[in-house]
Backbone as a ProteinNet text record, in pm:
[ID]
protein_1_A
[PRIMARY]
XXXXXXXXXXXXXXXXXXXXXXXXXXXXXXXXXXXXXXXXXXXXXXXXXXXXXXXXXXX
[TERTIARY]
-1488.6	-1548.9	-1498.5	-1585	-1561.9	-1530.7	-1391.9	-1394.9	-1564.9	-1603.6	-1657.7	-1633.2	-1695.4	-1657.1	-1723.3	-1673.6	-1720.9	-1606	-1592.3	-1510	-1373.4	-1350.6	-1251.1	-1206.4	-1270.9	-1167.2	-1120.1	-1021.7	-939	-1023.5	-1136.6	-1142.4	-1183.1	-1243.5	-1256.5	-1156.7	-1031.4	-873.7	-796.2	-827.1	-742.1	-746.1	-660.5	-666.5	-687	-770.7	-776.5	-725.3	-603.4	-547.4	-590.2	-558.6	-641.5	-534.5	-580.3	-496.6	-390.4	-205.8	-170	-79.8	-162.6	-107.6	77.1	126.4	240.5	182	240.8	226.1	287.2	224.6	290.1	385.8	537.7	635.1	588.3	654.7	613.7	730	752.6	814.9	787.7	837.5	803	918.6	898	993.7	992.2	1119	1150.3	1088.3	1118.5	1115.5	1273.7	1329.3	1486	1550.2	1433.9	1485.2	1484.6	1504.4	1556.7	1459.2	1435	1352.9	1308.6	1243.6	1248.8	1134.2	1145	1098.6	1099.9	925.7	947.9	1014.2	1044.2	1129.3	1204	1285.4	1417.7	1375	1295.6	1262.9	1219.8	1223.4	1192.2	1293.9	1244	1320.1	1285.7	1268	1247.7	1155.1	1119.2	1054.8	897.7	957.6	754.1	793	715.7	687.7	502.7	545.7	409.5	426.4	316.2	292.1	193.7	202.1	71.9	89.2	-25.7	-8.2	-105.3	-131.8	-172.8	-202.7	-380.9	-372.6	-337.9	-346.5	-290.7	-422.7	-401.8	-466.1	-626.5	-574.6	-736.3	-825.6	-757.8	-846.8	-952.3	-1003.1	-1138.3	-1072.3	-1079.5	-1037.3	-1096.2
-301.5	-176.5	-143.7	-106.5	-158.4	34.6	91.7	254.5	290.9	363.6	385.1	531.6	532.6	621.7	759.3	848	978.9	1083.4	1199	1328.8	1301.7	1236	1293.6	1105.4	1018.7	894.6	872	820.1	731.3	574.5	558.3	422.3	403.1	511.1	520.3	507.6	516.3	530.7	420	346	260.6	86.8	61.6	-83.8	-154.5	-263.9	-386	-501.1	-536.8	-624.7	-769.3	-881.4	-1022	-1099.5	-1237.1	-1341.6	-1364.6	-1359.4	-1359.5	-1288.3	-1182.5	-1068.5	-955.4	-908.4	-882.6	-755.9	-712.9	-586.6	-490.3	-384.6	-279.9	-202.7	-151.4	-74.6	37.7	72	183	220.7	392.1	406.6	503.8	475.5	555.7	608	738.6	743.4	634	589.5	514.7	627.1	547.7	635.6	669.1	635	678.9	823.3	852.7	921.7	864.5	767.5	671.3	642.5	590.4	588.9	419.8	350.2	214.1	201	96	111	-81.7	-107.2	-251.8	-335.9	-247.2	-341.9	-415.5	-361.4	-363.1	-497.7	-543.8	-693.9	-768.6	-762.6	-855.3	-986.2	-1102.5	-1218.8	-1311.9	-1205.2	-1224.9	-1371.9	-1482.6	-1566.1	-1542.7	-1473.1	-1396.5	-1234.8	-1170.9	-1025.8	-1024.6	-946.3	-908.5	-764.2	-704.3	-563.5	-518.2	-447.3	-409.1	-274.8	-181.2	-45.8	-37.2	42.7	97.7	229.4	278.3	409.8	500	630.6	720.8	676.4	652	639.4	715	815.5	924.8	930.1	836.6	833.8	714.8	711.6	572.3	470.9	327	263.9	220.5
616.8	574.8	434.8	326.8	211.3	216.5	83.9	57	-22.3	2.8	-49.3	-146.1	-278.6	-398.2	-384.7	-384.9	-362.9	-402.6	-314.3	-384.4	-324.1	-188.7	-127.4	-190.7	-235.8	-213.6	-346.9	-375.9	-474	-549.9	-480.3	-529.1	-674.9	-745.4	-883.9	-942.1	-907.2	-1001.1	-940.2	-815.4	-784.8	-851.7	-895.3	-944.9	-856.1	-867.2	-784.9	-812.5	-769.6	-777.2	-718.6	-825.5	-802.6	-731.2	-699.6	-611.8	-715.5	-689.7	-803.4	-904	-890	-923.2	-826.3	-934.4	-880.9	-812.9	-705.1	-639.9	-732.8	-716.3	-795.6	-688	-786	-679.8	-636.5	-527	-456.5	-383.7	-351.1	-222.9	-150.7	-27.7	108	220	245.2	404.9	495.4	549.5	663.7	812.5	901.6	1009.6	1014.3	980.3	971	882	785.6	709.7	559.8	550.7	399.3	330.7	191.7	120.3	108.3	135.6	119	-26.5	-96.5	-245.8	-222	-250.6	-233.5	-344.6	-436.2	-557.5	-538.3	-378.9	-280.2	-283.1	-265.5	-159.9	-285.7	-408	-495.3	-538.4	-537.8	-533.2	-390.3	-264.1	-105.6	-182.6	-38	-115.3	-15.8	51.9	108.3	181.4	152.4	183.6	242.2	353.4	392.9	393.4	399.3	416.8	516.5	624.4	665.2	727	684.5	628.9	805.2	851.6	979	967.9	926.8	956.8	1112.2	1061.2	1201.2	1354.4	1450.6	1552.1	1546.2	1543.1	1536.1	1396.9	1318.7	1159.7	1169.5	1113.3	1113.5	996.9	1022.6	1016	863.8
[MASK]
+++++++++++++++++++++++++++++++++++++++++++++++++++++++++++

């Protein structure tokens, strides 16, 4: 399901990143409290990510 561009979405401002390309840093609450920042994991020799919206949101 592709975003589609309108009022409430981001996809006009979001970069699309190619095969290749470095991830850009970011950070986020743990469920712990703590701040995790994937910069943390740079050097790692593989990182996955997978983001999971909230249950009751559309996918």
């Amino acid at each position: 399901m592709a975003v589609q561009k309108g009022t409430h979405s981001k996809a006009n401002r979001t970069p699309t990143l190619q095969v290749g390309d470095e991830a850009p840093d970011f950070e986020l609450p743990t469920h712990l409290g703590d701040t995790f920042r994937l910069s943390a994991l740079r050097g790692q020799k593989h990182v996955v990510l997978a983001f999971y919206p909230v249950a009751w949101t559309p996918v």
